[in-house]
Structure formats: structure tokens, C-alpha cells
C-alpha positions as CSV (number, residue, x, y, z in Angstrom):
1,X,92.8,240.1,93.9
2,X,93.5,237.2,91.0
3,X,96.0,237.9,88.4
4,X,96.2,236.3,84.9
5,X,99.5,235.4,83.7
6,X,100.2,233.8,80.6
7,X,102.7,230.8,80.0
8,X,103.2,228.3,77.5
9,X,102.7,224.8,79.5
10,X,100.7,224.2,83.0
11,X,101.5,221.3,84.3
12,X,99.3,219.7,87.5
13,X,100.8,217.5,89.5
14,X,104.9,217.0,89.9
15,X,104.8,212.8,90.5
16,X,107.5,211.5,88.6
17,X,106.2,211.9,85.6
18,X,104.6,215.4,85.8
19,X,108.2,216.8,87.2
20,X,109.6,215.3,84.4
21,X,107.5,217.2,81.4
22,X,108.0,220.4,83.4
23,X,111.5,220.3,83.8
24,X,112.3,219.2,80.5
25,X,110.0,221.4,78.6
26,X,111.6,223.8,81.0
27,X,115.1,223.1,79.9
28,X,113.7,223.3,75.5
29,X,113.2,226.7,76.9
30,X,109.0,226.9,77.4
31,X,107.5,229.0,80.6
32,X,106.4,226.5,82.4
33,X,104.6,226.7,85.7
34,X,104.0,223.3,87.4
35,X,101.7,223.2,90.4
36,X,101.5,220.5,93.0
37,X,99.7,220.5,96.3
38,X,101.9,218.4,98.5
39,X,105.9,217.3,98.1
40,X,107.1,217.4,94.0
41,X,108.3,214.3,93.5
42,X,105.1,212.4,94.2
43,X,104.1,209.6,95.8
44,X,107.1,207.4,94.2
45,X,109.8,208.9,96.5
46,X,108.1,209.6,99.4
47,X,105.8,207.1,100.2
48,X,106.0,203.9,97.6
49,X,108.6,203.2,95.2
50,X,111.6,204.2,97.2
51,X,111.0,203.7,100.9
52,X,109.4,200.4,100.1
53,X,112.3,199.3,98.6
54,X,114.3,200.1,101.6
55,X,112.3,198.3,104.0
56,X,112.2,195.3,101.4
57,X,115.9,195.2,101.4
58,X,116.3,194.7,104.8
59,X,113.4,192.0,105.5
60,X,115.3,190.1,102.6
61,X,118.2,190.6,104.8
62,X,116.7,188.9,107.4
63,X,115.5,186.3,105.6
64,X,119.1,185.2,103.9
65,X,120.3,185.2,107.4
66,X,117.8,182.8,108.4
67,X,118.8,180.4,105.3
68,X,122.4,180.7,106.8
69,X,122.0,177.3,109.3
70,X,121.7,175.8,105.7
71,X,123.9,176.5,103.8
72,X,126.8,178.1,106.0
73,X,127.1,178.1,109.2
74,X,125.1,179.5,112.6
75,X,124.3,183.0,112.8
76,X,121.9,185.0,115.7
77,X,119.7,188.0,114.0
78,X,117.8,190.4,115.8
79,X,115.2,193.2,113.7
80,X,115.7,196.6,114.5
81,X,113.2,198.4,113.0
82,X,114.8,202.0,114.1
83,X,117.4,201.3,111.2
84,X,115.0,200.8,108.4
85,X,113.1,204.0,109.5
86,X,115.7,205.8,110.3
87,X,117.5,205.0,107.0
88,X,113.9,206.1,105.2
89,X,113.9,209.7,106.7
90,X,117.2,209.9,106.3
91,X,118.5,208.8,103.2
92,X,115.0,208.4,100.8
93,X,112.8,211.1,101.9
94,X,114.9,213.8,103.5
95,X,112.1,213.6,106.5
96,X,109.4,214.3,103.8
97,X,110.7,217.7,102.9
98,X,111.3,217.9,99.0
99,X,113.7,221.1,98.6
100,X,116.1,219.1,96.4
101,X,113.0,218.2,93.8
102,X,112.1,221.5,94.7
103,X,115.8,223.1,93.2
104,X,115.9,220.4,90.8
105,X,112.9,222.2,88.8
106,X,114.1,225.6,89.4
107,X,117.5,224.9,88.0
108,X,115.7,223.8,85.0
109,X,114.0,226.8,84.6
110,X,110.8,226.0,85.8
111,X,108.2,227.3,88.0
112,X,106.5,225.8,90.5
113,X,103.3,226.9,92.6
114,X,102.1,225.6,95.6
115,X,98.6,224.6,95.2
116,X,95.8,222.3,93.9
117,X,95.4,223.2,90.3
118,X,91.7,222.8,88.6
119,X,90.9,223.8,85.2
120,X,89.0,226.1,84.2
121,X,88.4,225.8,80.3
122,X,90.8,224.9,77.5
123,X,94.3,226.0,78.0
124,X,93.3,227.6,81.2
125,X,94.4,227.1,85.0
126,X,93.4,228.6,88.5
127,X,95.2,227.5,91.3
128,X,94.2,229.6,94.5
129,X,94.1,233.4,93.3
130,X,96.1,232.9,90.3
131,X,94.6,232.2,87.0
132,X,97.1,230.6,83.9
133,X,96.4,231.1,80.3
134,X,98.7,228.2,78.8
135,X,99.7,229.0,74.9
136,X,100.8,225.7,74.7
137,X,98.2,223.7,76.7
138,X,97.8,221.9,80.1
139,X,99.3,218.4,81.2
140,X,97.1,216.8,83.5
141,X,99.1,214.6,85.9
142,X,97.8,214.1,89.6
143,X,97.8,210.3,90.0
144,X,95.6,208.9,92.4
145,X,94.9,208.0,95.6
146,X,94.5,205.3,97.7
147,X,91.0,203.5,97.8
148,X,89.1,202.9,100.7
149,X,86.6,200.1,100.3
150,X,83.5,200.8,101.8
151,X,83.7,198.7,104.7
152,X,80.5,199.5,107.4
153,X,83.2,201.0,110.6
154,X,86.0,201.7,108.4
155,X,85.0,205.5,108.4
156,X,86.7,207.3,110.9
157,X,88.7,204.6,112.8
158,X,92.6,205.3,112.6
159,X,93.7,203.1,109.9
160,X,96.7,203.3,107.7
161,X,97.1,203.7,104.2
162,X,100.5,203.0,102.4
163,X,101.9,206.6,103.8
164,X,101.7,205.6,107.3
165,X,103.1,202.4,106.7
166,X,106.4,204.4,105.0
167,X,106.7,206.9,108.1
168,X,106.0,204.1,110.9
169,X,108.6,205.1,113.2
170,X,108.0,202.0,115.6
171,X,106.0,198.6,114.0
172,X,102.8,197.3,116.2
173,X,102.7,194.2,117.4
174,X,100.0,192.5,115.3
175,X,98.1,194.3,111.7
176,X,95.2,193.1,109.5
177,X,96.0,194.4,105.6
178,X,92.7,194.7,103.3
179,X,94.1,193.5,100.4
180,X,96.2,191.2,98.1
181,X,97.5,193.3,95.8
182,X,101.9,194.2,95.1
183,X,101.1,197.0,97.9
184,X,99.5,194.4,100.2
185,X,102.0,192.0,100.2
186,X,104.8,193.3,100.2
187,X,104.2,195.3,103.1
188,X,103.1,192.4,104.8
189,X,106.4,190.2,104.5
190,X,108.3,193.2,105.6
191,X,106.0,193.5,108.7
192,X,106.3,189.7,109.0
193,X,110.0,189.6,108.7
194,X,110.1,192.3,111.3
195,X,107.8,190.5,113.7
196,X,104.7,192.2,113.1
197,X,101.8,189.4,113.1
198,X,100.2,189.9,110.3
199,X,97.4,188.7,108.5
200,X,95.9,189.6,104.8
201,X,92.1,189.6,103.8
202,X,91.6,189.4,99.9
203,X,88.3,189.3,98.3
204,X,89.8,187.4,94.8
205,X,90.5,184.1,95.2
206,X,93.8,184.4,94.9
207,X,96.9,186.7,96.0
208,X,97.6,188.9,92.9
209,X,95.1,188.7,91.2
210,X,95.8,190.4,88.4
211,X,98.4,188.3,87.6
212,X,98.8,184.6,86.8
213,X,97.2,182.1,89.1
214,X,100.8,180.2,89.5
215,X,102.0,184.2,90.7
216,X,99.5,184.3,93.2
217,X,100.0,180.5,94.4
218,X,103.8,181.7,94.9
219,X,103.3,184.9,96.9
220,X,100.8,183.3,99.5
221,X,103.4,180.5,99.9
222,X,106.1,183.1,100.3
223,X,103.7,184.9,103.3
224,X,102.9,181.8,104.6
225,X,106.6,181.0,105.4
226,X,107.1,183.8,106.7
227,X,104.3,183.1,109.1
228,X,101.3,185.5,107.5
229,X,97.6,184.4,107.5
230,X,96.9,184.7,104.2
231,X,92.4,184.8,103.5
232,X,91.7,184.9,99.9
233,X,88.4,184.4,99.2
234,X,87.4,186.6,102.6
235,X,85.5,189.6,102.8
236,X,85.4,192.2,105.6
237,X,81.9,192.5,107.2
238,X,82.2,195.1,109.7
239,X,85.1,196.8,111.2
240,X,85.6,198.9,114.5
241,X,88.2,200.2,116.7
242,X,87.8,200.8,120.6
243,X,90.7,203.1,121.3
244,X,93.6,200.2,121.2
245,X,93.0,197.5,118.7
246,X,90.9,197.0,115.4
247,X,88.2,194.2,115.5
248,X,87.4,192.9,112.0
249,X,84.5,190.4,111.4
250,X,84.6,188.6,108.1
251,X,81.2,188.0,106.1
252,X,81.6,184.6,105.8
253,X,81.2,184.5,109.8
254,X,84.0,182.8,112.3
255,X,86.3,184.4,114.6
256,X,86.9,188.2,114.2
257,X,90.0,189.3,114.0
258,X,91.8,191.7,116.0
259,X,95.2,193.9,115.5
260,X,96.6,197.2,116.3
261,X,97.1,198.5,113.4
262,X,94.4,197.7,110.0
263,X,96.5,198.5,106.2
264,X,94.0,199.5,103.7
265,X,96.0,198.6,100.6
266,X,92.4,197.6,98.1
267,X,94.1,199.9,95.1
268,X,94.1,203.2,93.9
269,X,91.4,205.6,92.1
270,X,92.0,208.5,90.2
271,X,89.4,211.5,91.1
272,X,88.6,213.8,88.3
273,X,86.0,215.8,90.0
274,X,88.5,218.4,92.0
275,X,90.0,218.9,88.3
276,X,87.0,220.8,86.7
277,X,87.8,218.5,83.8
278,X,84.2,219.0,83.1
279,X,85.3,222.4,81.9
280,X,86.9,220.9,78.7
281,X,84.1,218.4,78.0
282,X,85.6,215.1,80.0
283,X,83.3,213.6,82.2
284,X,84.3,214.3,86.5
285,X,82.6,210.9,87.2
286,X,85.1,209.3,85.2
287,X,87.9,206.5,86.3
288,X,90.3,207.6,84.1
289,X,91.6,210.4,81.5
290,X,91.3,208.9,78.0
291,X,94.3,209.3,75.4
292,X,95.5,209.1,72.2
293,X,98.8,207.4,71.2
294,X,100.5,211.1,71.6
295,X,98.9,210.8,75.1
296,X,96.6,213.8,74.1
297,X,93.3,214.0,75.6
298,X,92.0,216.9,74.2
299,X,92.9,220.1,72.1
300,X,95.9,221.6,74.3
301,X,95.7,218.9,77.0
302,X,97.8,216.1,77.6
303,X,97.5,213.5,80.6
304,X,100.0,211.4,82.0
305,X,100.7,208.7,85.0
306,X,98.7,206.8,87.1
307,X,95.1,209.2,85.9
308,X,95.8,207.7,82.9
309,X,94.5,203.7,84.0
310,X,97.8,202.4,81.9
311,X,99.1,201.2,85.5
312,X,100.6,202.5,88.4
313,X,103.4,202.5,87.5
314,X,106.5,205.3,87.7
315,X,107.8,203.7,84.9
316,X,104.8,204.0,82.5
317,X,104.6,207.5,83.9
318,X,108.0,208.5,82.6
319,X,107.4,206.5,79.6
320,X,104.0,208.3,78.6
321,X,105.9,211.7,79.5
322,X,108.3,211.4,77.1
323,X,106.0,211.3,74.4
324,X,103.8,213.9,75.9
325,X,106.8,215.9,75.7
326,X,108.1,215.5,72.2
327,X,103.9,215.9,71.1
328,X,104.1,219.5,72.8
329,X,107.6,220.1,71.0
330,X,106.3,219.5,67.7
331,X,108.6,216.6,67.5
332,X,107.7,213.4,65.6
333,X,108.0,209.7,67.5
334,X,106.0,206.6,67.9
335,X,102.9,206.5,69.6
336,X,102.4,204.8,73.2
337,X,102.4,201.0,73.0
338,X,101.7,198.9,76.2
339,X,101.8,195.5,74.7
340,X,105.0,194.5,76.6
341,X,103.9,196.6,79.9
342,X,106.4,195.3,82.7
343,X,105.6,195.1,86.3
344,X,107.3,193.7,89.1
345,X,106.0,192.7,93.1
346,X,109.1,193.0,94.7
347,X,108.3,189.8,97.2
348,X,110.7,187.3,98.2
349,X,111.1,185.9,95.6
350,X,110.3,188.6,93.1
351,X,107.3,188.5,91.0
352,X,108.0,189.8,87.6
353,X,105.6,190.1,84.7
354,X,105.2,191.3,81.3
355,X,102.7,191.9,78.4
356,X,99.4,189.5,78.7
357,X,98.5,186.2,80.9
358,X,97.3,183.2,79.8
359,X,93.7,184.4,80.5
360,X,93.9,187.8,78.8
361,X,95.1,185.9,75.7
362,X,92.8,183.3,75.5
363,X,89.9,186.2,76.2
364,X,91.1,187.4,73.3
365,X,90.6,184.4,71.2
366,X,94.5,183.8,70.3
367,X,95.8,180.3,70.4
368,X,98.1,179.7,73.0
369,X,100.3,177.7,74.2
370,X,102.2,177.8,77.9
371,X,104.7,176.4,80.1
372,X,105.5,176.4,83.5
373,X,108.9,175.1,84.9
374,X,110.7,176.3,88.2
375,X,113.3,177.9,88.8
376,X,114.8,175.1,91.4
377,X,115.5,173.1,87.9
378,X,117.6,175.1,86.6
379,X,121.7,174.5,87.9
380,X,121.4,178.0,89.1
381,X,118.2,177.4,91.3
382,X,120.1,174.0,92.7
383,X,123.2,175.6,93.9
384,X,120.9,178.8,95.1
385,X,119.0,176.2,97.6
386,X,116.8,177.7,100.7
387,X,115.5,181.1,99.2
388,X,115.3,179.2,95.4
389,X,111.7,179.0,94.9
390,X,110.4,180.7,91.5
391,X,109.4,179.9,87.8
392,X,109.3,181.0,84.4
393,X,105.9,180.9,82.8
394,X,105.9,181.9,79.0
395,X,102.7,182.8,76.9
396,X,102.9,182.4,73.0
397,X,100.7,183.8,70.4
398,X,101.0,180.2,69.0
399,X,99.9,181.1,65.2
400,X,102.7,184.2,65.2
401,X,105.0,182.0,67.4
402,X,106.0,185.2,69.2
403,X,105.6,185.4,73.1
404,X,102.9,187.9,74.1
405,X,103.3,187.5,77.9
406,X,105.7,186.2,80.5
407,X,106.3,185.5,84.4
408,X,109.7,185.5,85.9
409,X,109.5,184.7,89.7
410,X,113.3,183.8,91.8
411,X,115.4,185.8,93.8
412,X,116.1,188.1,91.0
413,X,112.6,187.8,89.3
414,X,112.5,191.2,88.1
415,X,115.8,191.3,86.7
416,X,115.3,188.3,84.6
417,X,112.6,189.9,83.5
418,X,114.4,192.2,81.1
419,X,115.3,189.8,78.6
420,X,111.4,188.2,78.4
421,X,110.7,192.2,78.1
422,X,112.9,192.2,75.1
423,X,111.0,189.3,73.7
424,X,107.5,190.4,74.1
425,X,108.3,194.1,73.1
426,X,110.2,193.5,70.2
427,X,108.0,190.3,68.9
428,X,111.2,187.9,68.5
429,X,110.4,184.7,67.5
430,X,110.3,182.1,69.4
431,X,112.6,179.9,67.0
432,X,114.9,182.6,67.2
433,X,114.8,182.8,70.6
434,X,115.6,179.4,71.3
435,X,119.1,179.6,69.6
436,X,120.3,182.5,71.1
437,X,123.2,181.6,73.7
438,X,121.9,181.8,77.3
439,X,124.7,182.3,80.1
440,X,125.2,179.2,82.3
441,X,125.1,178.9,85.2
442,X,122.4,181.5,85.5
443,X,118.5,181.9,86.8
444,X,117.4,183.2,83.2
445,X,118.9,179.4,81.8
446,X,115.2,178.5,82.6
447,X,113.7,180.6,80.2
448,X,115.6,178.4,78.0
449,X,114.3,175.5,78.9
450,X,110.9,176.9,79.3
451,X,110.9,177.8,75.7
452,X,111.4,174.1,74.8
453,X,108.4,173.1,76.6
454,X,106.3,175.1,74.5
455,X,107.3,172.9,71.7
């Protein structure tokens, strides 16, 4: 029998960003009720963000060992694997069981409800047998899901997807990844690093492609030395599995390739159709939800995260809740701006990026100008040595003379980062920039000296 219970704010999905908006509207005292299908928390903790990191950590680890002939002495490594998964179930994910997230929102006075919410008209919610009237409204947050390219085979063979690769208790021997994106390769070098052969297939030209060319160059260099095939360019054809391996035949003919294990890591799609978003006039076939600044997307709807197409990102997702949070408070604050949108692929070296590239700009008919200098010229990047390789590309709106985008790839790409963030975010000019005091001997001195090449 269904019951009808009325709250103030429904909130569907508890990623990052969703648990956030419940548990804070929570705490300002609203009934909240968030639902979520699978562990609260999201994807972030469980299977991306977090574990990733982990396992990144320790293939750097490796790595800086190997430069120790170098620089230090002689040292003899050997990969354990069982630490890195061991340390994930342990320590990161609580072996996939979310009970602190799960107390976390209760002690904040919210309510959560195990389930796949759909709406069902404005301000109105059915998950299972329960139906929500929301006096408030609804905050649609359910990310997305991996994308599986339609690859003839693919179907029904036993591939892995990013949660796989998280849980992988033991690494195969050998592994094919089907694309080049931040997920792509950075699983690959770990697998590398850990003595997984491994070989990537991207359909772009280029590693990254989102990003700037010079980014791209950098990460298949990075693979390379670490002893990954890197494709670009490369399509897959056909793909099959006979009970042991996967065989993958590219379209542009040649040797097929075979592995035990295949990574589909070709993005992420957001699926409105299980929503019912129909019922409140957005259309199911849709890519993304549409917002305002306020991240509303309709009368008593709000979306936020990955559905949204700003990223995915946990960061933007926390970001756009905050302001989805003040808009249901009544409170007054800025709207969304993405112009300085970080991002970081946490290779070795770190890729870091923020606001537009040199393409985007010029697509937009600014004048720019660029540079490009490495990191290995700064003092910092000397003294580093093995393990120095990086730049700084900068990208100014040359008739504001305010960067508009930025690149900062090194061994602490994304930290450097920050500053350049600064910059784009807060439109600094670049003749101000230039006489502000940068730290010596440090990475970020390039920026420095990357701002004087734009002159």
C-alpha cells in the first residue's frame, strides 16, 4: 500500500554533492529525505576520487624509487599489489559499506531512503511504494554512469569499468583500456607501474583530448616510459572474449590485440529517462539537466553534479551545491561562474588545468597570445632532475591582458595550479601579475617566467 508523506526538500542521489544539500538543509532545520540507490557518498569515495588516489600514490612510489640510482644511491623495489588493495578496503571504502556517510546524514537530521527515486510531477517523488510531496522542491542529483561505446562484441563479454578496477583484489597480467581520457590514464600508469602490460586505444588524436595538445603530448610520453602502448588515432573494430583473454581488432587493420582484462574508460553519460524528468516538462532524451545561475532547472527543482554537464567533477558538485543550497534558503549569493573551472589528471607528472585552451579561445574569436616553457628551466625543475618533466602554458585574453586559461604540468602540477586559478578566477592583470614576488627556488617560479614570454 503507498503512503504520501510530505517534506520540505527531496533530494535524489547522495554523491558528494547531493549528501551535501541534504545534510546541510538538514542541519538549517528542513525535513529532508534524500534517496539513493547504492552507497551515499557516491561514486567519489568508493570507486574514483579516493581509491584512485591511493593507488596513484603508490605507483608514484615506485616510480621515485626507480629515479633513486640517479640521484642517491641503489635501491631494490618489489610491487605488492595486496597493499594498495588492501589499504582501499580498508582505509577508503570501509569494504564498500557506507554506514559512516550513512550516520553522518542522520546526525544531521536527515533522512535517507533506500531506493531509485523518479519524479513524478512538480515537487513530487515516488521511490518504491512511497510517494513525497516536497514543499520546498526536489534536487536532482544522480550523476552518471560510465559509457560503454558501442563496440560490435563488447556486449556481454566481462569487461571492467572504473569500479572493477577500484576493487581488483589481484592485477592481470596484461589489459587493453578504451580510452584516453584522466580515467584512462591514470589507471594505466598505475597498472604499468604495477607490472600490468598495458596498452590504451584512443580515438582523438591525442591523449587528453580535451585538454591542450602540449597536455596530451606529456601524458603519452609519461605512459610511454612507463612502458604503455599508447594508440591515439585507433579505433576498436570488433571485440570478443573466449573464456580467458580479450581479443581486440582495430579498424584500421594490423595485429589484434589480446589481454586479460579490457578497461572501458570512453566517459560518462548522464541518463534522464529512469528520472520521469518528462513529468516536469525536461526532455528524458536529453544529455544533461539545464540550469540557471541559481542552479535551478525548473519551478521547485534544482540539479546539481555530474547531470548537470559542468564536469565531472566532485569539486564543481560541491561548488553548484552550495548555491543550490542558499537558492532553497532564500538566501542571496552570486550565481554559478565556471570561467576559471579547475581540473587536474593526477598522472606523473600532474596535469593541471584551468579556465579555457588556446583553442576554445581562439573559437571564440579573442586575441590571444601563449607561451610554453618547461618546467626543467626553472632552478626548481634542475635540482628536481629524473621525475622533472612538466610546463606552464598560459592563455591571455590579449586585448583585457588578463589570463583566461592555464596548464600547470610537474610533479606537483595541480598544486601549482592554485595560484594560475587565482589569476583566471579573479581576472588579475597580467602586469600585476608579473610584479608580484614569486618564492625561489620553487616549481611555480615558471609561471613567472612564463608570463614574460607572453610579452
Amino acid at each position: 500500500m503507498s503512503t504520501n508523506e510530505q517534506v520540505d526538500v527531496v533530494v535524489l542521489g547522495l554523491g558528494p554533492g547531493g549528501e551535501y544539500v541534504a545534510g546541510t538543509l538538514a542541519e538549517a532545520g528542513l525535513d529532508v529525505v534524500g534517496a539513493e540507490a547504492e552507497l551515499v557518498g557516491g561514486e567519489c569515495p568508493y570507486w574514483a576520487c579516493v581509491p584512485s588516489k591511493m593507488m596513484i600514490r603508490a605507483g608514484n612510489l615506485l616510480a621515485e624509487a626507480g629515479r633513486i640510482p640517479a640521484l642517491a644511491g641503489e635501491a631494490v623495489v618489489t610491487p605488492d599489489w595486496g597493499r594498495v588493495a588492501g589499504r582501499i578496503r580498508g582505509e577508503a571504502t570501509d569494504d564498500w559499506n557506507d554506514r559512516v556517510a550513512v550516520d553522518r546524514l542522520a546526525a544531521k537530521g536527515g533522512r535517507l531512503v533506500r531506493g531509485t527515486g523518479r519524479l513524478a510531477g512538480p515537487r513530487r517523488v515516488v521511490v518504491g511504494d512511497r510517494t513525497f510531496e516536497a514543499r520546498r522542491g526536489v534536487v536532482l542529483a544522480t550523476g552518471t554512469r560510465p559509457r560503454i561505446p558501442p563496440v560490435p562484441g563488447l556486449y556481454g563479454t566481462p569487461y571492467w569499468t572504473n569500479r572493477d578496477a577500484m576493487a581488483a583484489k589481484e592485477l592481470p597480467e596484461s589489459m587493453v583500456v578504451l580510452g584516453g581520457g584522466a580515467i584512462g590514464v591514470e589507471l594505466a600508469q598505475v597498472f604499468a607501474r604495477f607490472t600490468c602490460v598495458v596498452t590504451v586505444i584512443e580515438g582523438q588524436e591525442r591523449l587528453l583530448s580535451q585538454e591542450e595538445p602540449e597536455a596530451g603530448e606529456l601524458a603519452a610520453e609519461a605512459l610511454r616510459a612507463d612502458g604503455v602502448t599508447v594508440l591515439t588515432g585507433a579505433r576498436a573494430r570488433q571485440i570478443s572474449h573466449d573464456g580467458t583473454a580479450f581479443t581486440v581488432r582495430l579498424e584500421a587493420g594490423g595485429q589484434p590485440l589480446r589481454a586479460e582484462r579490457l578497461l572501458v574508460a570512453a566517459g560518462r553519460h548522464a541518463d534522464l529517462a529512469p528520472l520521469a524528468v518528462d513529468s516536469v516538462g525536461l526532455d528524458p532524451a536529453a544529455g544533461v539537466v539545464r540550469t540557471d545561475g541559481q542552479m535551478r532547472a525548473g519551478d521547485g527543482l534544482w540539479a546539481v553534479g555530474d547531470i548537470t554537464g559542468r564536469g565531472a567533477f566532485t569539486h564543481v558538485s560541491m561548488y553548484q551545491a552550495e548555491i543550490a543550497v542558499r537558492d532553497i534558503l532564500g538566501q542571496p549569493g552570486p550565481d554559478a561562474d565556471y570561467r576559471a573551472l579547475p581540473r587536474v589528471t593526477f598522472t606523473d607528472p600532474e596535469i593541471g588545468a584551468v579556465g579555457m585552451t588556446e583553442r576554445q579561445a581562439r573559437e571564440q574569436g579573442l586575441r590571444v597570445r601563449t607561451s610554453v616553457l618547461p618546467i626543467s628551466s626553472s632552478t626548481r625543475g634542475w635540482i628536481h632532475g629524473p621525475g622533472n618533466e612538466g610546463l606552464i602554458k598560459l592563455v591571455e585574453d590579449a586585448d583585457r591582458g588578463v589570463l583566461i586559461g592555464a596548464t600547470s604540468a610537474g610533479p606537483a602540477g595541480g598544486e601549482v595550479l592554485y595560484g594560475l586559478n587565482v589569476a583566471v578566477h579573479a581576472e588579475i592583470p597580467i602586469d600585476r601579475l608579473q610584479h608580484m614576488i614569486y618564492t625561489y627556488p620553487t616549481f611555480h617560479r615558471t609561471v613567472e617566467a612564463a608570463l614574460g614570454a607572453l610579452r
